[in-house]
N, CA, C and O atoms as CSV, one atom per row, in Angstrom:
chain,resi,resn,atom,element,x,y,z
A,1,UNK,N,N,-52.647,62.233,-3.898
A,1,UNK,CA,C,-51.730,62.832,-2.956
A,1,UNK,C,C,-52.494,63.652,-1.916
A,1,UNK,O,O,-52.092,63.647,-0.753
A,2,UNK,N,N,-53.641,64.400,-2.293
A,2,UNK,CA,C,-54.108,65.295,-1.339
A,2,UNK,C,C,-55.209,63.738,-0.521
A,2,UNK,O,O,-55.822,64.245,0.419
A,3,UNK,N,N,-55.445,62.727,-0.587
A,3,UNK,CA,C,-56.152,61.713,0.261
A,3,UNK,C,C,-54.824,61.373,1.291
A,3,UNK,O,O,-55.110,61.030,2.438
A,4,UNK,N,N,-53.966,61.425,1.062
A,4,UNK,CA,C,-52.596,61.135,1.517
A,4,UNK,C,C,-52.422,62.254,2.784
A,4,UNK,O,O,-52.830,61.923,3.897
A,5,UNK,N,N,-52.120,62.907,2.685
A,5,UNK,CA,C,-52.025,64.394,2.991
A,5,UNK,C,C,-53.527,64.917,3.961
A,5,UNK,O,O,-53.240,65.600,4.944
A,6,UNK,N,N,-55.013,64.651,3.751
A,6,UNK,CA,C,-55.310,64.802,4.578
A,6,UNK,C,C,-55.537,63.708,5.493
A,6,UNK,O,O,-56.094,64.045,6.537
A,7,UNK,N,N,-55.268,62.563,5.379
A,7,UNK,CA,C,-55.451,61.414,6.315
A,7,UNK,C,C,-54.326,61.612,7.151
A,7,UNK,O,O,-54.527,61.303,8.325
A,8,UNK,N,N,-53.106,62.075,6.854
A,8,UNK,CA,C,-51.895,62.387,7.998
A,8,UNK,C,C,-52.737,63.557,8.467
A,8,UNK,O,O,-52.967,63.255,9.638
A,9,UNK,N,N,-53.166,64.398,8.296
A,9,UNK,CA,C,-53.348,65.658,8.506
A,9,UNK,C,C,-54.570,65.432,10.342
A,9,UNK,O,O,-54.539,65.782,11.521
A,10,UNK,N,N,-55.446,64.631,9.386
A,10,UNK,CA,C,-56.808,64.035,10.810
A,10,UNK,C,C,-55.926,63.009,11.620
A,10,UNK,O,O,-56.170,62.863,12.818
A,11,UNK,N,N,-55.242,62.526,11.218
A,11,UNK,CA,C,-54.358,61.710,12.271
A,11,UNK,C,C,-53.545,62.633,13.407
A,11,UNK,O,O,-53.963,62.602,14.565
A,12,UNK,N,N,-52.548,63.339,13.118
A,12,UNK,CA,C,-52.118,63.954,13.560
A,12,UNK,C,C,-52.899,65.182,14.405
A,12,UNK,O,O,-52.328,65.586,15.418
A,13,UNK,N,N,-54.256,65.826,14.004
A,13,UNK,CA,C,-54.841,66.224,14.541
A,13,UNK,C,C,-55.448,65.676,15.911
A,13,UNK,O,O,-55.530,66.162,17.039
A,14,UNK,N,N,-55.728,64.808,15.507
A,14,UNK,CA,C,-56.823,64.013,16.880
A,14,UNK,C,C,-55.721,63.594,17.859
A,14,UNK,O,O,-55.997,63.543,19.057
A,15,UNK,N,N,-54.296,63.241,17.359
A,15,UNK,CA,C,-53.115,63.120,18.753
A,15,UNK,C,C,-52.648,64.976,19.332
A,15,UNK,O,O,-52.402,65.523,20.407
A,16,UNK,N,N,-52.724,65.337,18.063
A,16,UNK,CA,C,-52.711,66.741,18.996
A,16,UNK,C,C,-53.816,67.217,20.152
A,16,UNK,O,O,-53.607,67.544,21.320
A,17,UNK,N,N,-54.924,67.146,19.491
A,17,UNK,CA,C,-56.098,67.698,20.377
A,17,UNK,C,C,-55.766,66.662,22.202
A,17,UNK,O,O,-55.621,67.141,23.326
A,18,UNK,N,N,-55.754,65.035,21.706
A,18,UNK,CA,C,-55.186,64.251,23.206
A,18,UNK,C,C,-54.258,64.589,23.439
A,18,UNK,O,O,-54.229,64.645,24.668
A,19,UNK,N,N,-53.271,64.925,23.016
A,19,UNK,CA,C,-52.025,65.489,23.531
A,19,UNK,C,C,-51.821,67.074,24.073
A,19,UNK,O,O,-50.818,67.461,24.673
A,20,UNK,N,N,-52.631,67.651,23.837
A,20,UNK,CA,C,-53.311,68.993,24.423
A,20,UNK,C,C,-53.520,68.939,25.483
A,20,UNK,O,O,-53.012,69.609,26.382
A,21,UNK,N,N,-54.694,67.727,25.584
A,21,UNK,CA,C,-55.311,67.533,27.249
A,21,UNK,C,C,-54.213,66.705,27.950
A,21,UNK,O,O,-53.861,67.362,28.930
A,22,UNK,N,N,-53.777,65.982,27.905
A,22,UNK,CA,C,-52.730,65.433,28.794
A,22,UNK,C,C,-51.702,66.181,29.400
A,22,UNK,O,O,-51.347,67.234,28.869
A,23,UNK,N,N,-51.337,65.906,30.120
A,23,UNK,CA,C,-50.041,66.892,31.063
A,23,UNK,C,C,-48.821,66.746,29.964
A,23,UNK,O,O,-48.318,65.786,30.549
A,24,UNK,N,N,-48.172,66.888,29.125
A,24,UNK,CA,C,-47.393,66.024,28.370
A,24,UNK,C,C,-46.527,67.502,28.273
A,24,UNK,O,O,-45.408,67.317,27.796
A,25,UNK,N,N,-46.839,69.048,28.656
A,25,UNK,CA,C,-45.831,70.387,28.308
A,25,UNK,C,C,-45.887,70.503,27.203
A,25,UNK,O,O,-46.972,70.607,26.630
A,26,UNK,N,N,-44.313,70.527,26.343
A,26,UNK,CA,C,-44.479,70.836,24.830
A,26,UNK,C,C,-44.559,69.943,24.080
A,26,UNK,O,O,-44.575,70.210,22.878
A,27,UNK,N,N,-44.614,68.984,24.387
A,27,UNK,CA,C,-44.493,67.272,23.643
A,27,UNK,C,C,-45.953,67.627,22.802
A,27,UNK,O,O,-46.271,66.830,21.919
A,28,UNK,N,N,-46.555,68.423,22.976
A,28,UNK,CA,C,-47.953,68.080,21.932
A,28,UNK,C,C,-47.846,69.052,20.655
A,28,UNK,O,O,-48.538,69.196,19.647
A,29,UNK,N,N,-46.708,69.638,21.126
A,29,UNK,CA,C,-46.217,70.881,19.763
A,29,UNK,C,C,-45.936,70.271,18.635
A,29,UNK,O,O,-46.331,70.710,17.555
A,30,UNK,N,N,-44.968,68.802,18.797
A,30,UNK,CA,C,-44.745,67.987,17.634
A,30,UNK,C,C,-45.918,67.527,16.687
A,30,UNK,O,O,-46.034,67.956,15.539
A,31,UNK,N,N,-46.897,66.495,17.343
A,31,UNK,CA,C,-47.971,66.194,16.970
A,31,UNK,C,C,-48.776,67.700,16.128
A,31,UNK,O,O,-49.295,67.806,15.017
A,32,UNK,N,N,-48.645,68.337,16.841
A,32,UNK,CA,C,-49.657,70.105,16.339
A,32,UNK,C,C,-48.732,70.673,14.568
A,32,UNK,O,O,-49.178,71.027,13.477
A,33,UNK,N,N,-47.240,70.476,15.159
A,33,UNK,CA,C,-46.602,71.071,13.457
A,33,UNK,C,C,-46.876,70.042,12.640
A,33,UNK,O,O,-47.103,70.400,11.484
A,34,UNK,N,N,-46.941,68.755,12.863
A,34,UNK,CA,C,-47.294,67.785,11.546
A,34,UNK,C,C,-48.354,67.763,10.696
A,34,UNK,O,O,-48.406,67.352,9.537
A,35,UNK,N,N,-49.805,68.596,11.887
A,35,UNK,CA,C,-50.784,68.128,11.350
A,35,UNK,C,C,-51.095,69.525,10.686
A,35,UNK,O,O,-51.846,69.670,9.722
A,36,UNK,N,N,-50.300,70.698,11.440
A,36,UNK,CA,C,-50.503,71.699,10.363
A,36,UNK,C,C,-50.107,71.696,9.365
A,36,UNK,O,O,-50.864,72.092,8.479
A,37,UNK,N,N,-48.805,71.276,9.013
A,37,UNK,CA,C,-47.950,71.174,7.824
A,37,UNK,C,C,-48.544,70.061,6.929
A,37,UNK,O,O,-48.260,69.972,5.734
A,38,UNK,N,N,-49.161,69.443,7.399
A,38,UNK,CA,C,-50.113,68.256,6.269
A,38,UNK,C,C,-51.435,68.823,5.839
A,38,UNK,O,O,-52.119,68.345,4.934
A,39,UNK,N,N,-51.771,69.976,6.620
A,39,UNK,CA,C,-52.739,70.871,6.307
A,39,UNK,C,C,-52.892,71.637,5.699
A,39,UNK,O,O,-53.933,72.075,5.208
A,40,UNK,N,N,-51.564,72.038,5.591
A,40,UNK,CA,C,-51.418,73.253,4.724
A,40,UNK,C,C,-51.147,72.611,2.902
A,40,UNK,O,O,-51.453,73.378,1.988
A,41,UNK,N,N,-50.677,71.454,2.627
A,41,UNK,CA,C,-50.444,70.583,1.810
A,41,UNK,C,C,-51.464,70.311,1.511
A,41,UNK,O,O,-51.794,70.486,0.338
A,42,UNK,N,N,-52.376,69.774,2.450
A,42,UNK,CA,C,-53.774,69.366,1.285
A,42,UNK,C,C,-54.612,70.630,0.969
A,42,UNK,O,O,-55.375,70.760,0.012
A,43,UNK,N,N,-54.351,71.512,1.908
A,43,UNK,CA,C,-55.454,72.993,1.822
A,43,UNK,C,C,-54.745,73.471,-0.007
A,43,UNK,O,O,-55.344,74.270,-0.727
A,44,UNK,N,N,-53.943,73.048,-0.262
A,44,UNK,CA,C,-52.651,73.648,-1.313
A,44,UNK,C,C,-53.032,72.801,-2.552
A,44,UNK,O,O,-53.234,73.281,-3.667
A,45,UNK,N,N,-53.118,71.329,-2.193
A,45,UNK,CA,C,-53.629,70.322,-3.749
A,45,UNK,C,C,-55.259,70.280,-3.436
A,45,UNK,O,O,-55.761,69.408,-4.145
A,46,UNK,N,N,-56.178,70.892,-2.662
A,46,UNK,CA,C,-57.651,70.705,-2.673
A,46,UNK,C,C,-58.024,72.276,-3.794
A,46,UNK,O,O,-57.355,73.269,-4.078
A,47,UNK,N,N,-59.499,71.779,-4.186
A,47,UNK,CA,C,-59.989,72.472,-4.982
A,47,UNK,C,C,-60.879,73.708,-3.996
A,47,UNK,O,O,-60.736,73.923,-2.792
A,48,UNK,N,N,-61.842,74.418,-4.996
A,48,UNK,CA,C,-62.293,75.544,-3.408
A,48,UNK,C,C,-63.375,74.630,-2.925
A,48,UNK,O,O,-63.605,74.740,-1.721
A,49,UNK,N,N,-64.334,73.459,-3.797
A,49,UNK,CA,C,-65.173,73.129,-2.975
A,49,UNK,C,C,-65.019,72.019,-1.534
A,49,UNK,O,O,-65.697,71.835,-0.524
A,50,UNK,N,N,-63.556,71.354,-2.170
A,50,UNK,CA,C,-62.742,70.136,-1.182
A,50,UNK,C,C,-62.104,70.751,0.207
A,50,UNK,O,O,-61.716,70.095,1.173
A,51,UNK,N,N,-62.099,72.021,0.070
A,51,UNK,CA,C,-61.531,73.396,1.235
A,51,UNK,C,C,-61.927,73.283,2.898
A,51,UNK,O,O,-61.342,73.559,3.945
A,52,UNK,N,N,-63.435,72.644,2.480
A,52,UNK,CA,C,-63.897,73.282,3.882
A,52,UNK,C,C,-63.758,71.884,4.867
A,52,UNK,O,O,-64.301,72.114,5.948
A,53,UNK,N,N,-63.208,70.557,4.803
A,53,UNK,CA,C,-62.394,69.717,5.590
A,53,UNK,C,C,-61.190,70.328,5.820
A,53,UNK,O,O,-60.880,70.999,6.804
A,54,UNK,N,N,-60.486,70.042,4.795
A,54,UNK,CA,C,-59.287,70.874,5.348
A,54,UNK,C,C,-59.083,72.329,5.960
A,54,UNK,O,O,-57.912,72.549,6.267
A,55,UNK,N,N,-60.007,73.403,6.209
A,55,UNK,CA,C,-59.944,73.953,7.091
A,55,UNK,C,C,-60.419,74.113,8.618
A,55,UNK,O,O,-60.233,75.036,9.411
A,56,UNK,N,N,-61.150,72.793,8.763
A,56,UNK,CA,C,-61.732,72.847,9.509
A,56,UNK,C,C,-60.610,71.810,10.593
A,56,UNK,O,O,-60.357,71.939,11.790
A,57,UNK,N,N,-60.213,70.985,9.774
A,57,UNK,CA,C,-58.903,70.515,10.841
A,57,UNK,C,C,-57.803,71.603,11.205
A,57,UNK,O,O,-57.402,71.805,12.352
A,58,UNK,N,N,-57.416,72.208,10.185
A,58,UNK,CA,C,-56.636,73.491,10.407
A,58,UNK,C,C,-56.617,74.057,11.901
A,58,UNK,O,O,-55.823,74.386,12.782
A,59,UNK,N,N,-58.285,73.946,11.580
A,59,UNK,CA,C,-58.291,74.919,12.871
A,59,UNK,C,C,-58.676,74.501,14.113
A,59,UNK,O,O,-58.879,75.167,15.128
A,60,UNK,N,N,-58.779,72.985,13.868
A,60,UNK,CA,C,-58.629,72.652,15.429
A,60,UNK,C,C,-57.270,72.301,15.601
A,60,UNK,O,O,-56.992,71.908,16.734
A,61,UNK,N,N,-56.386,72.337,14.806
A,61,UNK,CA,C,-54.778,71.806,15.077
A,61,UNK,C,C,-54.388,73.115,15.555
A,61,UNK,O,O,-53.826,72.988,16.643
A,62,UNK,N,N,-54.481,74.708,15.064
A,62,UNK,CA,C,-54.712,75.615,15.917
A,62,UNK,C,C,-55.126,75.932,16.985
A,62,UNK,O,O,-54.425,76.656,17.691
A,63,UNK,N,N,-56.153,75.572,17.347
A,63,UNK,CA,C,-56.799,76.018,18.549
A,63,UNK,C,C,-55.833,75.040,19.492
A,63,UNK,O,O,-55.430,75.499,20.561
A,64,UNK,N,N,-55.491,73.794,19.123
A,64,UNK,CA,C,-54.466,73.016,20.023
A,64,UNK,C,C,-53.631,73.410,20.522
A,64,UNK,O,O,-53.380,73.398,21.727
A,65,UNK,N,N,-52.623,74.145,19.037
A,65,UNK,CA,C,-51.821,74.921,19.549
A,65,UNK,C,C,-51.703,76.284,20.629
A,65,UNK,O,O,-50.765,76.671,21.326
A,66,UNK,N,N,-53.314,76.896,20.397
A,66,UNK,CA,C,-53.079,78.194,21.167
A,66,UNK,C,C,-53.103,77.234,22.808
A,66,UNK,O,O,-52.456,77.494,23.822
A,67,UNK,N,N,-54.037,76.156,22.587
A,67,UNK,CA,C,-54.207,75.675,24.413
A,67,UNK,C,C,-52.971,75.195,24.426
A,67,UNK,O,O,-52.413,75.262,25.521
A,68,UNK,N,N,-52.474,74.810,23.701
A,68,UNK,CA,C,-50.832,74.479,24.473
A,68,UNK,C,C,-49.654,75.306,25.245
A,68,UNK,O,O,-48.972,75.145,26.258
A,69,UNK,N,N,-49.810,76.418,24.064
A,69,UNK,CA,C,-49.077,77.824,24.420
A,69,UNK,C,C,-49.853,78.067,25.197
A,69,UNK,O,O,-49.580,77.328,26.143
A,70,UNK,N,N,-50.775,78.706,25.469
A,70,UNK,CA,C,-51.544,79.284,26.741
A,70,UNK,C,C,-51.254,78.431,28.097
A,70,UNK,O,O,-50.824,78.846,29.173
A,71,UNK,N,N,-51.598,77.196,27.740
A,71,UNK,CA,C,-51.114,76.092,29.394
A,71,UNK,C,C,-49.657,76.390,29.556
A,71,UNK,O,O,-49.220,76.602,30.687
A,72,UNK,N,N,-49.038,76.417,28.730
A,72,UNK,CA,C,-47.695,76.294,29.265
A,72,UNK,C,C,-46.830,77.537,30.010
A,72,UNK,O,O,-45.938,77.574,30.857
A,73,UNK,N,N,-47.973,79.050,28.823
A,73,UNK,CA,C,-47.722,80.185,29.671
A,73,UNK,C,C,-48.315,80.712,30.690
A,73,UNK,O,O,-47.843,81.701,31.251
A,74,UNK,N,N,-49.671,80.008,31.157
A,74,UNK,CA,C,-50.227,80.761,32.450
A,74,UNK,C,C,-50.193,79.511,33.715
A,74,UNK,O,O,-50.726,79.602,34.821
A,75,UNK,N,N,-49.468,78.449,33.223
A,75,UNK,CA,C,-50.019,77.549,34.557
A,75,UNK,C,C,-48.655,77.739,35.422
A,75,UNK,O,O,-47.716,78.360,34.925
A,76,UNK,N,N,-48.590,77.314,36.431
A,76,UNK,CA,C,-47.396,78.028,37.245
A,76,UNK,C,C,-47.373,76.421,38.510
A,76,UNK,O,O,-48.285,76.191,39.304
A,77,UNK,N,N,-46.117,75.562,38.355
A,77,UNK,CA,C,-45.544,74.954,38.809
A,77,UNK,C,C,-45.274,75.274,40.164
A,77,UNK,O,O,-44.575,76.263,40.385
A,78,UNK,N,N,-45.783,74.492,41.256
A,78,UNK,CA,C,-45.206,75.144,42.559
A,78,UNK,C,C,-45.550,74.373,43.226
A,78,UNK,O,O,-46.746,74.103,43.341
A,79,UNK,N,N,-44.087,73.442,44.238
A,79,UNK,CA,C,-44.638,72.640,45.206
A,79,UNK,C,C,-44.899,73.562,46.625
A,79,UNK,O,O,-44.367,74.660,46.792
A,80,UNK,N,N,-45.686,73.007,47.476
A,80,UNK,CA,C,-46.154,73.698,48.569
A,80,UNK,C,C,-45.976,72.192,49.713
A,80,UNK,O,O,-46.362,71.024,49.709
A,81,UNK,N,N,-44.957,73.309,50.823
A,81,UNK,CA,C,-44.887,72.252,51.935
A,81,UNK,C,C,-46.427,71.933,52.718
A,81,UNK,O,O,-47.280,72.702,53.160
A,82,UNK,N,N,-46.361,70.730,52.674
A,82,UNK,CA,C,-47.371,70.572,53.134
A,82,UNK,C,C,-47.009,70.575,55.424
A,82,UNK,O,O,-46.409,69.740,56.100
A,83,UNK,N,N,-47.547,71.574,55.755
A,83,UNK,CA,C,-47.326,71.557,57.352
A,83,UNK,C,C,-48.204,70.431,58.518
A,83,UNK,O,O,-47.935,69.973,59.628
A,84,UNK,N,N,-49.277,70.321,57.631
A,84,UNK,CA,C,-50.096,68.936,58.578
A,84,UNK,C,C,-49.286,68.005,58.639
A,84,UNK,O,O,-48.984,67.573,59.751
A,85,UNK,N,N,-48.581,67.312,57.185
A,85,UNK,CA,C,-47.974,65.903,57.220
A,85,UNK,C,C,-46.609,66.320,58.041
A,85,UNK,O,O,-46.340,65.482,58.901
A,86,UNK,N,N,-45.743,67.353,57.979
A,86,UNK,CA,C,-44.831,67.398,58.817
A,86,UNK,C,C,-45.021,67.182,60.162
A,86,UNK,O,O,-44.082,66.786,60.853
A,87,UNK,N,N,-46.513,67.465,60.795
A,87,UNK,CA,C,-46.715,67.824,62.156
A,87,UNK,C,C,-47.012,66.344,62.706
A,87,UNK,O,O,-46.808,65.932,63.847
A,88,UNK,N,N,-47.510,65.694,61.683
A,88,UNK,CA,C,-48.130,64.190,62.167
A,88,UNK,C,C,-47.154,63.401,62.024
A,88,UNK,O,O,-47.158,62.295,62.563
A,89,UNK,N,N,-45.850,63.963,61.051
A,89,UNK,CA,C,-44.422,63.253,61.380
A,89,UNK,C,C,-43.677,63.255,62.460
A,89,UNK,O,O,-42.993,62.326,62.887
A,90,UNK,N,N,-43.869,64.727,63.072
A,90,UNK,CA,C,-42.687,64.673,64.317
A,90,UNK,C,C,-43.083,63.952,65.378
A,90,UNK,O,O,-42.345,63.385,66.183
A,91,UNK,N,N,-44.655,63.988,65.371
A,91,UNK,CA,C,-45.834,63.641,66.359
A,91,UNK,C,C,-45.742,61.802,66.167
A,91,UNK,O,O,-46.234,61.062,67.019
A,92,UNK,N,N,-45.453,61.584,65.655
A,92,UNK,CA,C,-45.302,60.013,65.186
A,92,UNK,C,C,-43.900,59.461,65.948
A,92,UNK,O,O,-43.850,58.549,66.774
A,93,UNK,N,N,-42.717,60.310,65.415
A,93,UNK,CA,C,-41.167,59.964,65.922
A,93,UNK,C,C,-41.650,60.224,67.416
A,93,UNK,O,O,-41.293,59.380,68.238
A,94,UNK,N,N,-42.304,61.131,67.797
A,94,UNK,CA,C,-42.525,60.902,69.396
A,94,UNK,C,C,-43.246,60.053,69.960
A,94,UNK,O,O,-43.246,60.055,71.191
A,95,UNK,N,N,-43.689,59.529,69.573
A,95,UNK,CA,C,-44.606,58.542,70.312
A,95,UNK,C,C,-44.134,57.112,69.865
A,95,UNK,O,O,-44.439,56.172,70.598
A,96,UNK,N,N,-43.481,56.893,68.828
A,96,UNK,CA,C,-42.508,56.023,68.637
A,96,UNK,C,C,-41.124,55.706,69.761
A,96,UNK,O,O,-40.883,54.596,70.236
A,97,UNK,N,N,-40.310,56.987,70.032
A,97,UNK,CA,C,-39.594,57.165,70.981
A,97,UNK,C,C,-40.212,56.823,72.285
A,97,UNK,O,O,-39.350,56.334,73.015
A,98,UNK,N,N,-41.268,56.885,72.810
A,98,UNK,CA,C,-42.415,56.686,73.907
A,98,UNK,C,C,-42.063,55.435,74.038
A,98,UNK,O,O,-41.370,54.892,74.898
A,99,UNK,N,N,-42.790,54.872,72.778
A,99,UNK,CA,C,-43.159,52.882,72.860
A,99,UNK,C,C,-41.481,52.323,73.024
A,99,UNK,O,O,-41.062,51.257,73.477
A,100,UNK,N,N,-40.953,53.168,72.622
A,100,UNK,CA,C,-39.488,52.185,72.754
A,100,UNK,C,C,-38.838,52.433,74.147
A,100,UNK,O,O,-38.108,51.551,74.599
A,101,UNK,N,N,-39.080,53.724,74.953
A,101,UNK,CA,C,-38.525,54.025,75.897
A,101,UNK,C,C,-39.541,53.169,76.821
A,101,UNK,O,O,-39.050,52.828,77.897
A,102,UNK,N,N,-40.624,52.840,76.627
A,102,UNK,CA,C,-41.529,51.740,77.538
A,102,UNK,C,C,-41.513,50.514,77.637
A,102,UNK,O,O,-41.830,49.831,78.611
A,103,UNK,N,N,-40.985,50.057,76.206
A,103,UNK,CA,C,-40.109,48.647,76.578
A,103,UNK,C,C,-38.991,48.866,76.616
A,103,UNK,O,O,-38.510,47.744,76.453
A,104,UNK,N,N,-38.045,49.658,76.739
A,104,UNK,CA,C,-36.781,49.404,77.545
A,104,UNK,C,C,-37.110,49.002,78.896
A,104,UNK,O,O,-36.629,47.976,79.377
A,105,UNK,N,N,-38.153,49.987,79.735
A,105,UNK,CA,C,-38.250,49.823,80.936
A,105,UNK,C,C,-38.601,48.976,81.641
A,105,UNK,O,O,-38.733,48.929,82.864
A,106,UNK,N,N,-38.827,47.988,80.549
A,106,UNK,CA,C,-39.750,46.353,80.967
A,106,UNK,C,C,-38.762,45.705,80.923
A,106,UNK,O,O,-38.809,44.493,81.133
Protein backbone atom coordinates (compact mmCIF):
# COMPACT_ATOMS: atom_id res chain seq x y z
CA UNK A 1 0.00 0.00 0.00
CA UNK A 2 2.67 2.54 0.87
CA UNK A 3 4.35 1.60 -3.10
CA UNK A 4 0.79 2.58 -4.05
CA UNK A 5 0.61 5.71 -2.23
CA UNK A 6 3.95 6.96 -3.07
CA UNK A 7 3.77 6.39 -6.83
CA UNK A 8 0.38 8.62 -6.77
CA UNK A 9 2.19 10.80 -4.53
CA UNK A 10 5.51 11.45 -7.44
CA UNK A 11 2.86 11.49 -9.99
CA UNK A 12 0.91 14.02 -8.77
CA UNK A 13 3.88 15.90 -7.71
CA UNK A 14 5.67 16.36 -11.00
CA UNK A 15 1.94 17.67 -12.55
CA UNK A 16 1.93 19.99 -9.73
CA UNK A 17 5.43 21.39 -10.01
CA UNK A 18 4.23 21.76 -14.39
CA UNK A 19 1.22 23.00 -13.35
CA UNK A 20 2.90 25.65 -11.13
CA UNK A 21 4.80 26.93 -14.11
CA UNK A 22 2.05 27.18 -16.52
CA UNK A 23 -0.41 30.09 -16.47
CA UNK A 24 -3.20 27.62 -15.40
CA UNK A 25 -4.29 30.22 -11.73
CA UNK A 26 -5.67 27.77 -9.23
CA UNK A 27 -6.07 24.74 -11.42
CA UNK A 28 -2.58 23.54 -10.02
CA UNK A 29 -4.06 23.54 -6.36
CA UNK A 30 -5.89 20.26 -7.35
CA UNK A 31 -2.89 18.42 -8.65
CA UNK A 32 -0.81 20.03 -5.24
CA UNK A 33 -3.81 18.51 -2.55
CA UNK A 34 -3.52 15.00 -4.14
CA UNK A 35 -0.02 14.75 -4.01
CA UNK A 36 0.05 16.04 -0.52
CA UNK A 37 -2.60 13.89 0.72
CA UNK A 38 -0.80 10.76 -0.89
CA UNK A 39 2.09 12.09 1.01
CA UNK A 40 0.99 12.29 3.96
CA UNK A 41 -0.33 8.46 3.58
CA UNK A 42 2.83 7.05 2.66
CA UNK A 43 4.91 9.45 5.15
CA UNK A 44 2.11 7.52 7.72
CA UNK A 45 2.67 3.54 6.38
CA UNK A 46 6.74 4.30 5.77
CA UNK A 47 9.19 3.26 8.38
CA UNK A 48 11.85 6.12 9.77
CA UNK A 49 14.46 4.84 7.36
CA UNK A 50 11.77 4.76 4.07
CA UNK A 51 10.97 8.71 5.38
CA UNK A 52 13.38 10.60 3.57
CA UNK A 53 11.55 10.04 -0.20
CA UNK A 54 8.58 10.77 1.10
CA UNK A 55 9.60 13.91 2.52
CA UNK A 56 11.32 15.09 0.09
CA UNK A 57 8.29 15.05 -2.37
CA UNK A 58 6.34 16.61 0.45
CA UNK A 59 8.20 19.30 0.05
CA UNK A 60 8.36 20.03 -3.30
CA UNK A 61 4.43 19.57 -3.50
CA UNK A 62 4.79 22.47 -0.91
CA UNK A 63 6.97 24.66 -2.27
CA UNK A 64 4.37 24.31 -5.39
CA UNK A 65 1.93 25.25 -3.38
CA UNK A 66 3.57 28.35 -1.77
CA UNK A 67 4.50 29.43 -5.79
CA UNK A 68 1.02 29.07 -6.54
CA UNK A 69 -0.36 31.11 -3.68
CA UNK A 70 2.30 33.63 -4.04
CA UNK A 71 1.60 33.97 -8.13
CA UNK A 72 -1.78 34.26 -7.65
CA UNK A 73 -1.33 36.84 -4.74
CA UNK A 74 1.29 39.23 -6.08
CA UNK A 75 0.79 39.09 -9.89
CA UNK A 76 -1.70 41.77 -10.88
CA UNK A 77 -3.83 41.41 -14.15
CA UNK A 78 -4.06 44.59 -16.16
CA UNK A 79 -4.82 45.33 -19.69
CA UNK A 80 -3.12 48.55 -20.91
CA UNK A 81 -4.45 50.55 -23.95
CA UNK A 82 -2.14 50.34 -26.19
CA UNK A 83 -1.97 54.34 -27.86
CA UNK A 84 0.53 53.59 -30.89
CA UNK A 85 -1.94 50.91 -32.40
CA UNK A 86 -4.86 53.32 -31.89
CA UNK A 87 -2.86 56.13 -33.64
CA UNK A 88 -1.84 53.91 -36.68
CA UNK A 89 -5.65 53.04 -36.71
CA UNK A 90 -7.15 56.39 -37.15
CA UNK A 91 -4.08 57.19 -39.41
CA UNK A 92 -5.03 54.18 -41.62
CA UNK A 93 -9.13 55.09 -41.79
CA UNK A 94 -7.59 58.34 -43.16
CA UNK A 95 -5.75 57.54 -45.75
CA UNK A 96 -8.15 54.90 -46.66
CA UNK A 97 -10.87 57.70 -46.89
CA UNK A 98 -8.04 59.56 -49.19
CA UNK A 99 -7.73 56.45 -51.71
CA UNK A 100 -11.46 56.27 -51.94
CA UNK A 101 -12.14 59.96 -52.22
CA UNK A 102 -9.36 59.72 -55.25
CA UNK A 103 -11.13 57.27 -57.08
CA UNK A 104 -14.33 58.76 -56.79
CA UNK A 105 -12.74 61.64 -58.54
CA UNK A 106 -11.62 59.53 -61.47
Amino acid sequence: MRKLFLVIAIIFTALSIVFAYLPLGTLALIPIGIAILFGILALKKSDLKQQKVVKVILLFAILSLVFVVGKEIFTKDEVVVDKQFDAKKIESKKEAKKDLEELDGL
